[in-house]
C-alpha positions in Angstrom: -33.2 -49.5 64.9 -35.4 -46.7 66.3 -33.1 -46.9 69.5 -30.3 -45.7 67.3 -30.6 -42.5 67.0 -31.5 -41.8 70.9 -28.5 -43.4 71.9 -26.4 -41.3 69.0 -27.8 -37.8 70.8 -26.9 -39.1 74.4 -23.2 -40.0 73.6 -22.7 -36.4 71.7 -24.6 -34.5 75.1 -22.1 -37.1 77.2 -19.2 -35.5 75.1 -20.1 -31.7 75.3 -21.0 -32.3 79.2 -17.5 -33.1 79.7 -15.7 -30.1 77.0 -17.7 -28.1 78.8 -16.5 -29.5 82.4 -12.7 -29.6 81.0 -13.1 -26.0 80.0 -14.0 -25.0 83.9 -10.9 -23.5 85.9 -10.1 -25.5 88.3 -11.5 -24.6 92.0 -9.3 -22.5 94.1 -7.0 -24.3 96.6 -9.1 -24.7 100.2 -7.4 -22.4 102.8 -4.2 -23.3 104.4 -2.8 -24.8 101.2 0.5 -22.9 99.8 -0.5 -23.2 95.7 3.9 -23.9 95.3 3.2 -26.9 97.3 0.3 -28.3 95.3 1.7 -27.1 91.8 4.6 -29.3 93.1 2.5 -32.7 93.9 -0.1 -32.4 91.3 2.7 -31.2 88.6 0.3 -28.3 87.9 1.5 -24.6 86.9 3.0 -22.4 89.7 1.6 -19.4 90.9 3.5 -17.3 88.6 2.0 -19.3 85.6 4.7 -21.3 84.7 3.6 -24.7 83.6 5.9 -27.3 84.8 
């Protein structure tokens, strides 16, 4: 069971790869897109911070 512990340390670096991708903001909207409209779609927060 050498393998063991090399697969053990690739699923924790998998996990804290994606904390530390969940904990990026999100990328700003590109231009031309009105952030009301996409907080609407996606059911994100609106520009004044309100989460919906």
């Amino acid at each position: 069971m050498w393998w063991y512990a090399e697969v053990v340390a690739h699923v924790l670096a998998h996990h804290e790869r994606q904390r530390a991708e969940q904990a990026k903001p999100p990328a700003p909207p590109a231009p031309g897109y009105r952030p009301e409209v996409l907080a609407a779609l996606f059911g994100t927060s609106t520009a004044g911070g309100e989460s919906r």
